[in-house]
C-alpha positions as CSV (number, residue, x, y, z in Angstrom):
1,X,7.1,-12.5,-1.6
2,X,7.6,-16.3,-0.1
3,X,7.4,-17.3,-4.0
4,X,9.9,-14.5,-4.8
5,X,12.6,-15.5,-2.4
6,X,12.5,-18.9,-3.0
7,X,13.3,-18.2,-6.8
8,X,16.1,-15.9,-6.3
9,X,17.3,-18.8,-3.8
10,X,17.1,-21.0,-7.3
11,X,18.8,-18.9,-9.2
12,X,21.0,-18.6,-6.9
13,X,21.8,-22.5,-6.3
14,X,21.6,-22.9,-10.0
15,X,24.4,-20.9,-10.5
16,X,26.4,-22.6,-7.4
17,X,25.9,-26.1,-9.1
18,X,27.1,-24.5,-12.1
19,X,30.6,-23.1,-10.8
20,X,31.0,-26.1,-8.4
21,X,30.9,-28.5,-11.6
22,X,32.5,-26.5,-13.7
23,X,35.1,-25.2,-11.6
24,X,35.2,-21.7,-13.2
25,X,32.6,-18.8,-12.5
26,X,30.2,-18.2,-15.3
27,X,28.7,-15.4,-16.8
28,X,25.1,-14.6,-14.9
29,X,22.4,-16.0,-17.9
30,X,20.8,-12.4,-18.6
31,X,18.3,-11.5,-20.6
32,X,19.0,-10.1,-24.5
33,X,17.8,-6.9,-24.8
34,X,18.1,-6.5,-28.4
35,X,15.5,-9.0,-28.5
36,X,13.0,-7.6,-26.3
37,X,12.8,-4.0,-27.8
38,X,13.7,-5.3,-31.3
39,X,10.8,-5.3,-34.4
40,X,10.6,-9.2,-34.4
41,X,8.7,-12.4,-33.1
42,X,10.9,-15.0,-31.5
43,X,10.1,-18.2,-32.3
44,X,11.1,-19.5,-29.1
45,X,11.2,-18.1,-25.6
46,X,14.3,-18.7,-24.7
47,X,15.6,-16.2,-27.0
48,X,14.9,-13.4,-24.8
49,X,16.5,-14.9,-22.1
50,X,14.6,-14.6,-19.4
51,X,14.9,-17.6,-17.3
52,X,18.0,-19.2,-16.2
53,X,16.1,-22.4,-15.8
54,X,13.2,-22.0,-18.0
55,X,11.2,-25.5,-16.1
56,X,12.1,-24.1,-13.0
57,X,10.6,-20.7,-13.7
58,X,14.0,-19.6,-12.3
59,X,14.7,-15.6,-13.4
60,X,17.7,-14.7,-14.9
61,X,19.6,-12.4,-13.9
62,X,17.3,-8.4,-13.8
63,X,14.3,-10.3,-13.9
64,X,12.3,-9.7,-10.4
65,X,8.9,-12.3,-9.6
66,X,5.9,-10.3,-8.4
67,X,2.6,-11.5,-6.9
68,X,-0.8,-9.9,-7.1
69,X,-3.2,-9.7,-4.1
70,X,-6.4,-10.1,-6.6
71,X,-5.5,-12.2,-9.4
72,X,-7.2,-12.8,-12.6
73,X,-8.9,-16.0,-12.8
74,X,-8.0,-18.4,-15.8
75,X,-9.5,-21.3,-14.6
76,X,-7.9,-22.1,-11.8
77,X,-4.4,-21.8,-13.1
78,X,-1.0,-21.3,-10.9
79,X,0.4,-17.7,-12.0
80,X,3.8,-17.1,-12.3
81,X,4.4,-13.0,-12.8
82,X,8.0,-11.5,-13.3
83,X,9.2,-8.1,-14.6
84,X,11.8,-7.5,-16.4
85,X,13.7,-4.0,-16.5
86,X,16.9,-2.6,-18.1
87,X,20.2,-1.7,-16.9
88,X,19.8,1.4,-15.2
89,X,16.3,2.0,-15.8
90,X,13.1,2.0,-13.4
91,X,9.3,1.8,-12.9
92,X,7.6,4.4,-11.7
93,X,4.4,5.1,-9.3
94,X,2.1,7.5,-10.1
95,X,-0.9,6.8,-7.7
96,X,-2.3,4.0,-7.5
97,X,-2.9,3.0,-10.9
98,X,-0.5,1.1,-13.4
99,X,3.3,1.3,-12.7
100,X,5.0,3.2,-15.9
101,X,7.7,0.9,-17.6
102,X,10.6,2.5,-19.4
103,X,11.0,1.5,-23.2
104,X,12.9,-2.6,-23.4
105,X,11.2,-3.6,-20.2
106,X,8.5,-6.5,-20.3
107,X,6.3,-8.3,-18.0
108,X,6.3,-12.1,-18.4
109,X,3.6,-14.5,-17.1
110,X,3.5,-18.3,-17.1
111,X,0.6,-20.1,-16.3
112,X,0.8,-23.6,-15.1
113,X,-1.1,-26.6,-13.8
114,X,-0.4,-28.9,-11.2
115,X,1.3,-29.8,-8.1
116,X,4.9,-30.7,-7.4
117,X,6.6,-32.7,-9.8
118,X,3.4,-33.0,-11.7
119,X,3.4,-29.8,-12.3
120,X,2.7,-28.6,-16.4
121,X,3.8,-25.3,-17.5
122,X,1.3,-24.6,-20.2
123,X,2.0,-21.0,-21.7
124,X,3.8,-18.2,-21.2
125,X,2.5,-15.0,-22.1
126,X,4.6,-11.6,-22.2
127,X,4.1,-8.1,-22.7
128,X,7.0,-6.1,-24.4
129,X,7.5,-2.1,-24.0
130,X,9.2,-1.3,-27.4
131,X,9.7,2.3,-28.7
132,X,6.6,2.1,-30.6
133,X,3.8,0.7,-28.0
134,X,3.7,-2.4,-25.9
135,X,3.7,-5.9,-28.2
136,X,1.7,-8.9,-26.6
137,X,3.1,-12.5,-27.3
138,X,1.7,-15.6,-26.4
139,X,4.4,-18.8,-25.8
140,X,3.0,-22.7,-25.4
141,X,5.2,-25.1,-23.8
142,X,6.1,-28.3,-25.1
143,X,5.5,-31.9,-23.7
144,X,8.8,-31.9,-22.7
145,X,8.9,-28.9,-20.7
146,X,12.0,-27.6,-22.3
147,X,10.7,-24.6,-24.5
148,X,7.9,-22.9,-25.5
149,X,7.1,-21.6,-28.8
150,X,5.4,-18.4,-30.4
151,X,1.8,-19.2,-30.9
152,X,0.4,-16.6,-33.0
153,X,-2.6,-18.5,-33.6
154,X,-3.7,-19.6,-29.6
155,X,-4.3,-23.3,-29.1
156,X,-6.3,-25.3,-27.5
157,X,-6.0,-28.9,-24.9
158,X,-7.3,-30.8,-22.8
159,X,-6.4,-30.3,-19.1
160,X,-8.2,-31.0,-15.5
161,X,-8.2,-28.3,-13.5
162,X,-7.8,-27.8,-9.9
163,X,-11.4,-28.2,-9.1
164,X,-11.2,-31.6,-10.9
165,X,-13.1,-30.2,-14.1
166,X,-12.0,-31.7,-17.0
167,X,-11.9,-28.5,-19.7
168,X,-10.9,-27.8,-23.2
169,X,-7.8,-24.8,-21.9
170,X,-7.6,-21.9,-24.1
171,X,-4.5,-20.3,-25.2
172,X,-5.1,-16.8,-26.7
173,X,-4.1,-15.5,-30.3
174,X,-2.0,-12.8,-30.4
175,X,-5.4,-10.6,-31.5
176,X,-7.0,-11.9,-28.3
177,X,-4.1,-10.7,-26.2
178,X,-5.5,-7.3,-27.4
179,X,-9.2,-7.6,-26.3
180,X,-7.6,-7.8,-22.5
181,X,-5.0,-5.1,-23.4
182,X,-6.7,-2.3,-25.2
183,X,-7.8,0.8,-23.9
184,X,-8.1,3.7,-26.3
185,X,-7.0,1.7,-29.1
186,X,-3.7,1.2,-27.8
187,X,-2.0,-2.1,-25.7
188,X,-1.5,-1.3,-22.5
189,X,-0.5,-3.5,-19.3
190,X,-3.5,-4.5,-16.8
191,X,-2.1,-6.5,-14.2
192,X,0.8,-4.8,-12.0
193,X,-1.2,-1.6,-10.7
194,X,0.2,-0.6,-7.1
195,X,-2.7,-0.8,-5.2
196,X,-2.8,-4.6,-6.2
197,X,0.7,-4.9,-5.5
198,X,1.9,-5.6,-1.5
199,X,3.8,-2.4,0.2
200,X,6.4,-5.0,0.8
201,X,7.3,-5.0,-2.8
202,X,7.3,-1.7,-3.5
203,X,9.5,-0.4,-0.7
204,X,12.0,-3.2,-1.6
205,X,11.9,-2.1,-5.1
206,X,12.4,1.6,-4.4
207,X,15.5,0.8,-1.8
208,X,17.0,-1.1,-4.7
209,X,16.2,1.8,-7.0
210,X,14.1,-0.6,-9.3
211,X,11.7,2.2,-8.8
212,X,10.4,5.9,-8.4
213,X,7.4,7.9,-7.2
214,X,5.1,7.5,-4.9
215,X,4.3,3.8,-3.2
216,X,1.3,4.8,-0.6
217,X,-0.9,2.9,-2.8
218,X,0.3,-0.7,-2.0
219,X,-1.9,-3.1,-0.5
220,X,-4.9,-0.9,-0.8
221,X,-7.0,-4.0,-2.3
222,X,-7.7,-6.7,0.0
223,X,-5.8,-10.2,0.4
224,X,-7.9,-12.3,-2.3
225,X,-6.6,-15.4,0.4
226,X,-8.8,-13.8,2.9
227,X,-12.0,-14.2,0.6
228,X,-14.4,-17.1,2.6
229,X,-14.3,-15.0,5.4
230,X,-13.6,-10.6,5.0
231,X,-16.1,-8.2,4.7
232,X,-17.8,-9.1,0.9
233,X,-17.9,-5.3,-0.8
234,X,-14.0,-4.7,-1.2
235,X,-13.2,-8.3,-2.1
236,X,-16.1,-8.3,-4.8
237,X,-15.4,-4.7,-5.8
238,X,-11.2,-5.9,-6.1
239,X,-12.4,-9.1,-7.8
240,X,-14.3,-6.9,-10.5
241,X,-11.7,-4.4,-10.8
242,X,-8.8,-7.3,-11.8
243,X,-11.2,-9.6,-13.6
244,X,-13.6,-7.5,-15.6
245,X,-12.5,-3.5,-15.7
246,X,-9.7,-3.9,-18.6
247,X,-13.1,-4.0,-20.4
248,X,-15.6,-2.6,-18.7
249,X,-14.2,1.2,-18.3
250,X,-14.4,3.9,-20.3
251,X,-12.3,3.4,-23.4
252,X,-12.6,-0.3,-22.6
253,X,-13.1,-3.1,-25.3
254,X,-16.6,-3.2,-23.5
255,X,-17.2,0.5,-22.8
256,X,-20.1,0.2,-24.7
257,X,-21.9,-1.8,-22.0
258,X,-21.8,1.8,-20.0
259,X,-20.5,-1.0,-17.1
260,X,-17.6,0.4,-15.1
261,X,-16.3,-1.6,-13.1
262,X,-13.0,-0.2,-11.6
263,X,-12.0,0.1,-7.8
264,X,-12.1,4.0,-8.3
265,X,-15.4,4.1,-9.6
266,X,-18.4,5.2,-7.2
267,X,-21.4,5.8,-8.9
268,X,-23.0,2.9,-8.3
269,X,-25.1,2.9,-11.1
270,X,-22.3,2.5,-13.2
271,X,-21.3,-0.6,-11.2
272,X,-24.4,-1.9,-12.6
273,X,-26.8,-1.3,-9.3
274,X,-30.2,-1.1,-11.2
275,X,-28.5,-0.6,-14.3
276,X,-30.7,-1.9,-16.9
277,X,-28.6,-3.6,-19.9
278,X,-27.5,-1.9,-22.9
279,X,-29.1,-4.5,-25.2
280,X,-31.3,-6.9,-24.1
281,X,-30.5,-10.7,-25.2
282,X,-29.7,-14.2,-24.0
283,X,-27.0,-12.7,-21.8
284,X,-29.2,-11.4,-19.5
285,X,-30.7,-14.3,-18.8
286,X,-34.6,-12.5,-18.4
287,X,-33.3,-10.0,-15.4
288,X,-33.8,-6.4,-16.0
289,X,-31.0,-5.1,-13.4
290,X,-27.3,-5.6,-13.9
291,X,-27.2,-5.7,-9.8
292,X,-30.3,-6.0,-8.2
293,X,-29.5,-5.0,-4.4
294,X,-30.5,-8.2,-2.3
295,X,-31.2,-10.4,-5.1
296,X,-27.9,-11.9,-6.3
297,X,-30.0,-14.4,-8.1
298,X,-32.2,-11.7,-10.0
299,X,-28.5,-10.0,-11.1
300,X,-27.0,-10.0,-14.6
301,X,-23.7,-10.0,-13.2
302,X,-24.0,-12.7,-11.0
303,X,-26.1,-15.0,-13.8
304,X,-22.9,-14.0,-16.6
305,X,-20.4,-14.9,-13.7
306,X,-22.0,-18.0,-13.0
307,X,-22.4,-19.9,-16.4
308,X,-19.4,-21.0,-18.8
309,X,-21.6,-21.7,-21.8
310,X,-20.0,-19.7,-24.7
311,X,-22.3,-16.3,-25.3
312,X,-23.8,-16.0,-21.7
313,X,-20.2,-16.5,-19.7
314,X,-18.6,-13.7,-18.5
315,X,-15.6,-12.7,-19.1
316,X,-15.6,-14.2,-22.2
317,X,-12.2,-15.1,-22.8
318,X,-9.7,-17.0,-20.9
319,X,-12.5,-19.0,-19.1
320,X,-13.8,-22.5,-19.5
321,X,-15.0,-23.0,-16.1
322,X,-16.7,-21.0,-13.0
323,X,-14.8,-19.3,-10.8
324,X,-17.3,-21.0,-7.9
325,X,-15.1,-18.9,-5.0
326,X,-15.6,-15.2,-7.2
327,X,-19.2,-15.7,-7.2
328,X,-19.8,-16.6,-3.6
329,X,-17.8,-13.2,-2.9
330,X,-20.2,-11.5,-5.8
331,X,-22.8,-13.2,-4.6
332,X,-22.4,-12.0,-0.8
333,X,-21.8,-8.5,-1.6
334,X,-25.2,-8.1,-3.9
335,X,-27.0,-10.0,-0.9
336,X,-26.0,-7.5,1.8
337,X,-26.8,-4.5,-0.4
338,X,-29.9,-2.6,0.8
């Protein structure tokens, strides 16, 4: 929420150094909602207008930040998450599962490396809710910083990431985007569930009426910032849910793995304690058990989590490193299991 405020505090001193210069008060920059639940493909992100300083990650005007409390690793990257909702329309709860966007609303994330002034916005993906499904869009920025173009095709550069690896980055392709965001067959959102989101949020988007239903849910998965130190089974159980159960559920791009690894799930079987793999191959790495209790090392899981060489890694997309503070968490909780 810190993040939050301090952007609507830039948007709001953007537009201050805008009418002081200018003398006159300008239109609010707002976001063009032809564009978003239109049939095309902007070339550029600034055609949906939804930053009023795109560099800045400053939201125009109806777009709200948001913050996670499990995020999905991507090597290390800096997130930055924003709805964006109509004129006089809202989200609703239902639960504590995905929040349900109206038709023209999208969710925008940017992902970006660096500190300060050195920071690098790399990409900017977005999800759009248009009458016909949700459309996934991946967006690379250039050198400059000033824009970021369609990239239907993903990319690839060279980057350093926090941890001080030096990694060949991965941007998706627009099919990729799907592998994440399929369930059933169909795109679907998998980041802004209420339990992941704070109660702080929620309330302060239902007293602005950004939002309907019930909000009980928020902050029912633990604070990830708390991970060296809180009780291991909900962090690793939150950490699976956000990084691995888009695919591992039923109607899952991995469903076939028989994994499922959501928060709500408690057959612990089907978490993968001594669940033997579906097919055995490299991947396993010579265990027999998905989760062996008390032998992280002896565990599928752990072994996929813990390697970033192409056909063993796990997940197998948007990582070119390890995730070194997810599998001490992983690791903890199969070591405590009896």
């Amino acid at each position: 929420m810190r993040r939050g405020v301090a952007l609507l505090a830039a948007a709001a001193a953007l537009l201050s150094g805008t009418i002081a210069a200018r003398g006159a008060v300008p239109a609010a920059p707002r976001v063009n909602d032809g564009v978003v639940a239109g049939a095309g493909m902007p070339r550029s992100l600034s055609e949906f207008g939804f930053f009023a300083d795109g560099r800045g990650q400053v939201p125009a005007f109806g777009v709200v930040p948001y913050e996670l409390k499990v995020s999905l690793w991507s090597d290390g990257a800096e997130k930055l998450r924003f709805i964006y909702l109509p004129q006089g329309t809202q989200l609703a709860a239902e639960g504590e599962g995905l929040l349900r966007f109206p038709v023209g609303a999208a969710i925008i994330k940017t992902f970006a490396f660096g500190k300060g002034a050195d920071r690098r916005l790399i990409e900017t993906r977005i999800l759009l809710h248009r009458a016909d499904g949700w459309v996934a869009l991946p967006y690379r920025w250039n050198a400059e910083q000033t824009e970021a173009t369609l990239a239907l095709a993903g990319g690839r550069l060279d980057l350093v990431t926090p941890a001080g690896e030096a990694i060949s980055y991965a941007i998706p392709n627009k099919n990729q985007c799907k592998t994440c965001h399929s369930k059933d067959g169909q795109v679907i959102p998998i980041g802004p569930k209420a339990r992941n989101l704070s109660a702080q949020w929620l309330g302060d988007m239902q007293r602005e009426g950004r939002l309907e239903g019930d909000t009980a849910a928020g902050d029912r998965l633990p604070d990830w910032r708390t991970h060296a130190t809180a009780p291991a089974q909900p962090l690793a159980r939150a950490y699976l849910d956000v990084n691995c159960a888009h695919c591992h559920q039923p109607g899952g791009g991995a469903s076939n793995s028989g994994l499922d690894l959501r928060w709500e799930q408690t057959d612990p079987h089907a978490i993968g304690v001594m669940k033997r793999p579906v097919a055995a191959g490299r991947g396993a790495g010579g265990h027999d058990f998905s989760v062996l209790p008390g032998r992280p090392d002896a565990s599928i899981l752990l072994y996929r989590m813990d390697s970033a060489e192409p056909g063993i890694a796990m997940p197998e997309l948007g990582k070119s490193s390890i995730d070194h503070d997810g599998v001490a968490v992983v690791r903890r909780w199969i070591a405590e299991m009896k």
